[in-house]
N, C-alpha and C positions, 0 to 999 in steps of 0.2 A: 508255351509259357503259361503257367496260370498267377492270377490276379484275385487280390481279397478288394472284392467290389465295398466293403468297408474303412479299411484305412489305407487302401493301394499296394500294399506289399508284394510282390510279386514273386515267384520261385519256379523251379524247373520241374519237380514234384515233390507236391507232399498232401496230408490228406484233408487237414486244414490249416487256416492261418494262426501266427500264434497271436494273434489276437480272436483266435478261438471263432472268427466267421469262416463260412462255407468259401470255398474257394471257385472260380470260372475260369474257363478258355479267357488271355487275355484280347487274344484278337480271334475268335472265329471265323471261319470264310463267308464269302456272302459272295458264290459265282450265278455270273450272268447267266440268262434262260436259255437252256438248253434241252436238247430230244433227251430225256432219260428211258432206260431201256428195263423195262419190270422183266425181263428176265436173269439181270444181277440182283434181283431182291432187292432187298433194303439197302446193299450196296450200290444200285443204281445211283442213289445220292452219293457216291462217295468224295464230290468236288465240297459237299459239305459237310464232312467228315472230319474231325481235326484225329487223325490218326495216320501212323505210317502203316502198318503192320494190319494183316485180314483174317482174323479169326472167325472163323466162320463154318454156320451148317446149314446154309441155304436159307435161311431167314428173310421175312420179308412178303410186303404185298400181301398181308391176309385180307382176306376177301372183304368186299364191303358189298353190305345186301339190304332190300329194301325190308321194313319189318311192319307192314300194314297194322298189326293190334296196337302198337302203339305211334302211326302213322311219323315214322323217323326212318333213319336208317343206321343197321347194327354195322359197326366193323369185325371181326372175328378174330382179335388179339388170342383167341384161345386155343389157335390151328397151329401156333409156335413150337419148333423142337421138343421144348419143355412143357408144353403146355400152359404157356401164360407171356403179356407182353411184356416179360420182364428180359425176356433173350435178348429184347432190341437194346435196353443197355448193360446186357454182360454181353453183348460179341464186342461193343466198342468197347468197354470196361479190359474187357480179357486183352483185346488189341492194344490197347494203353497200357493194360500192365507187361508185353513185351518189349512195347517203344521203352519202357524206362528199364527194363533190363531185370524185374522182377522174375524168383524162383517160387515163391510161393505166396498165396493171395491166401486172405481172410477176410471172411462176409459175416456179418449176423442177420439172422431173417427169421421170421414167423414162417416161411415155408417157400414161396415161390420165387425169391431174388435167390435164397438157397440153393434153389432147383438150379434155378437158371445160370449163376456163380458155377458153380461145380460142374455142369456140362461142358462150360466154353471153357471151362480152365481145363477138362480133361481132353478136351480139345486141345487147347494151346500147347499140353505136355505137360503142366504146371500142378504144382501139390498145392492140395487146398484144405483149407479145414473152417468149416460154418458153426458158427453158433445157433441155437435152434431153444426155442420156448420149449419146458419139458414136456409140456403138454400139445408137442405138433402133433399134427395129422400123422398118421402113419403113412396114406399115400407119399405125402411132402420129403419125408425121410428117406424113404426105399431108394427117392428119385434122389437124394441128397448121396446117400449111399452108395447104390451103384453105380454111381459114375465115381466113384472111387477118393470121396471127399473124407475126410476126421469130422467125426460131430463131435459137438459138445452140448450137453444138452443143460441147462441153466433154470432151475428154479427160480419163483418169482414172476413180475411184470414184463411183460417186453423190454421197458427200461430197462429193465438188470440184467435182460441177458445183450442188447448193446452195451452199459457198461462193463458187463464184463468181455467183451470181445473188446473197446477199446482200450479196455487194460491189455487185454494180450499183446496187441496191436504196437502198444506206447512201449511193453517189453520186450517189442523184437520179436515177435509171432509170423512176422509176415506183412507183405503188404496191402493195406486196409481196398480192399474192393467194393466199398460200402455204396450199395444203393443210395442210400440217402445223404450219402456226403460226395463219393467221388462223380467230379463233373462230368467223365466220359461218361456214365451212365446218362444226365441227362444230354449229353451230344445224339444219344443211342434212341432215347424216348424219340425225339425231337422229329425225324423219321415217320413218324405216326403221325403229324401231320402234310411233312413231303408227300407221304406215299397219298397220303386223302385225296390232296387237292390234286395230285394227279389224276386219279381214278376218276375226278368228278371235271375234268377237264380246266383246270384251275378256276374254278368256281367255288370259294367256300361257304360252308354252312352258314347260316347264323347262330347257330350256337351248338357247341358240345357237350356236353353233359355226361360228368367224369368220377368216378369213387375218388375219393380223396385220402390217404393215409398220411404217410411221409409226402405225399404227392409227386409222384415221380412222373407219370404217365401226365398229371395235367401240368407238371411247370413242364416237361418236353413239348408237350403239344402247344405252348406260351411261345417257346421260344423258336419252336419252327414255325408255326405260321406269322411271328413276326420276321423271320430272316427270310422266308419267303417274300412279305411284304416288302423289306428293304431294301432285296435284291433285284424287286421287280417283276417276280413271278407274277404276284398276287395283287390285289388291291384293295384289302380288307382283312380282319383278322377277326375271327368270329367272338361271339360273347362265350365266355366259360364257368361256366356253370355245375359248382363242385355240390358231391355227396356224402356225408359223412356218417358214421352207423351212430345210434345214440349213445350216451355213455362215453364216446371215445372221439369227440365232436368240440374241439376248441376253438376252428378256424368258424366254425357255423355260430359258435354263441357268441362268439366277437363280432359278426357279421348281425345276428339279432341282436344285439346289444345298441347298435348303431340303428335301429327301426327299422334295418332289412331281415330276411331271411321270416322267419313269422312272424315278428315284429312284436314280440311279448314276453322274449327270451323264454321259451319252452322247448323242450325236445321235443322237436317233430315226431309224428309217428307215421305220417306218410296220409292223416285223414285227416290232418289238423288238427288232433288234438296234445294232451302234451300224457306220454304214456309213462313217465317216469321211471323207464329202466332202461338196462343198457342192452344196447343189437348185439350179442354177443354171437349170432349166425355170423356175423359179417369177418371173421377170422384176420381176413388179410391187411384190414383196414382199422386198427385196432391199435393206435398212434396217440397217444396223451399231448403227445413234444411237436410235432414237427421237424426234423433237423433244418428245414428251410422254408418256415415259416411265415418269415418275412416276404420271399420272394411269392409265396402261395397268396399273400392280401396283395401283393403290388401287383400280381397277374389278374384278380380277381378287378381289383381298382381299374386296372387299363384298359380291362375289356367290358366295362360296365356289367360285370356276372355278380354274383352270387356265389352264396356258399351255405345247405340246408343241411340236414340230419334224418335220417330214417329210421322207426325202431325195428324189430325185429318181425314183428305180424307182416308188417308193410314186405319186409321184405323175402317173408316166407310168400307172401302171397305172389311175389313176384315172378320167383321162384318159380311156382308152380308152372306159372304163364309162359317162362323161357321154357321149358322143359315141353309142357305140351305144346310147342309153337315150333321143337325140332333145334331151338338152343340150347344142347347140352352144359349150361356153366357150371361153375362152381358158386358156392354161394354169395360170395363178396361182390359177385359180377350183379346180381339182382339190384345193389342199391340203386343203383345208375337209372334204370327205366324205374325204379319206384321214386325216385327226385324227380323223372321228369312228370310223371303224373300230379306231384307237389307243387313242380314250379308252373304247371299248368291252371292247376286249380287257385293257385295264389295270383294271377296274372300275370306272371312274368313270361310267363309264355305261351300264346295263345294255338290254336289248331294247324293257322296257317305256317308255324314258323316251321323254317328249314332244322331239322336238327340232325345231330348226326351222335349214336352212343357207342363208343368201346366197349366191347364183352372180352374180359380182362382173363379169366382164366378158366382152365376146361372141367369139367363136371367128373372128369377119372381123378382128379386130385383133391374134389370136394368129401 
């Protein structure tokens, strides 16, 4: 059953509420601690899984490693089927679109919820067709493609190529798989903190430090290390600490605006100063809207985090560092460790702190 955490309505599926808010699991599980077994992968949580159904290609448990230059530690979201941690919510996503009896899904993406949509749907048996900026990557496409997806490729902002995927959508195109609205994707994120605090013997971080677009990967990691906490895994949920590219940074000037983030309302450039263009490297994270934006400030609020912006230099240079350091990513994955050197230099986070960063996606698709 999902639930519009805004006016309460409740339905069996749909993609949003018709009072136009994001829709949730009305009741999520929250099982007692248990041995989980990392060799089901991400399935290993499956007691907090709100799904019947296991679409699956082995996903899960990517590595977490220590990263001395920038004295944190990487997790390696980029080692996923698809190459990005966007699999973790399209196997739930594609698993959800069976439980309701769906023949064909429709995703719109800039490139990697594409990838990762079309995989698990040609997994599931499922016809798919993605909306795609016309200007993707060619990597993104191939992988859109050969797994046997319809593009559509849509002139314009990112905006217009989601309104026009929700136009298909509302005319009976399919059923809406959308990263940034349907809630099994973030059941799927969410995972990415199960798996952490396992790895780290339920011990979590003090803080994570996350690219922010749509924010999928940081509300999942919100709301498993809270169900962790409530279910008594854990006893703490770490601060979250978001990264936005310049240019494409609404949740960060809301946050300056407030006398956090630089506190002077300028785009970051990653030196402190304010570079006045837009991170246009940063591809994947390249979000005006939020679709759940609300939920990205209450996640930010609850964990006393933050939310900064990076320009483009900041994160070529970053860049270079993953690369010569044997992390292949792609470029969106840079902003992440160039925030934490920002939130470092601004005091928000000093040498000592425990931190932990996801490296989002792999450097064959950049």
């Amino acid at each position: 059953m999902l639930r519009c955490p805004a006016c309460g309505s409740e339905y069996e599926d749909r993609w949003r509420c018709t009072c136009t808010h994001q829709l949730d699991f009305a009741n999520p599980p929250r099982p007692a601690p248990y041995a989980p077994d990392a060799r089901s992968g991400l399935w290993a949580f499956a007691p907090f899984l709100p799904v019947e159904n296991r679409v699956s290609l082995g996903e899960g448990y990517t590595p977490l490693t220590d990263a001395p230059h920038w004295n944190a530690q990487f997790k390696l979201e980029y080692v996923f089927p698809s190459g990005s941690f966007k699999d973790r919510g399209a196997t739930l996503t594609l698993s959800r679109a069976l439980d309701v009896g769906a023949e064909r899904v429709v995703e719109d993406s800039s490139g990697n919820a594409g990838a990762a949509i079309a995989t698990y749907a040609a997994r599931a048996g499922l016809d798919c067709e993605i909306y795609v900026p016309a200007s993707v990557k060619a990597s993104k496409l191939r992988a859109i493609e050969r797994a046997g997806a319809d593009v559509v490729r849509v002139e314009g902002s990112r905006q217009a190529v989601t309104d026009a995927c929700v136009e298909a959508v509302e005319s009976g195109a399919g059923w809406y798989a959308s990263h940034a609205w349907n809630p099994a994707f973030f059941a799927g994120t969410a995972t990415f903190a199960y798996e952490l605090a396992h790895q780290r013997d339920w011990e979590v971080p003090d803080a994570v430090v996350c690219p922010v677009g749509h924010g999928t990967l940081f509300l999942g990691a919100y709301r498993g290390f809270r169900a962790l906490r409530e279910a008594g895994w854990t006893d703490s949920v770490p601060r979250l600490l978001g990264v936005q590219a310049a240019g494409y940074d609404p949740i960060a000037r809301e946050f300056e605006s407030k006398g956090r983030g630089s506190g002077d309302g300028d785009v970051a450039s990653g030196d402190g100063t304010d570079s006045g263009e837009s991170n246009d490297i940063a591809d994947g994270i390249q979000i005006l809207d939020p679709a759940r934006g609300d939920q990205i400030r209450a996640a930010i609020e609850a964990t006393d985090g933050d939310c900064i912006s990076v320009d483009a230099a900041a994160t070529e240079r970053e860049l270079d560092a993953l690369h010569e350091r044997g992390f292949y990513t792609e470029p969106t994955c840079a902003v992440a460790p160039a925030g934490l050197r920002e939130y470092r230099e601004r005091g928000v986070l000093d040498e000592a702190s425990d931190v932990v960063i996801p490296l989002t996606g792999s450097g064959l698709k950049g």
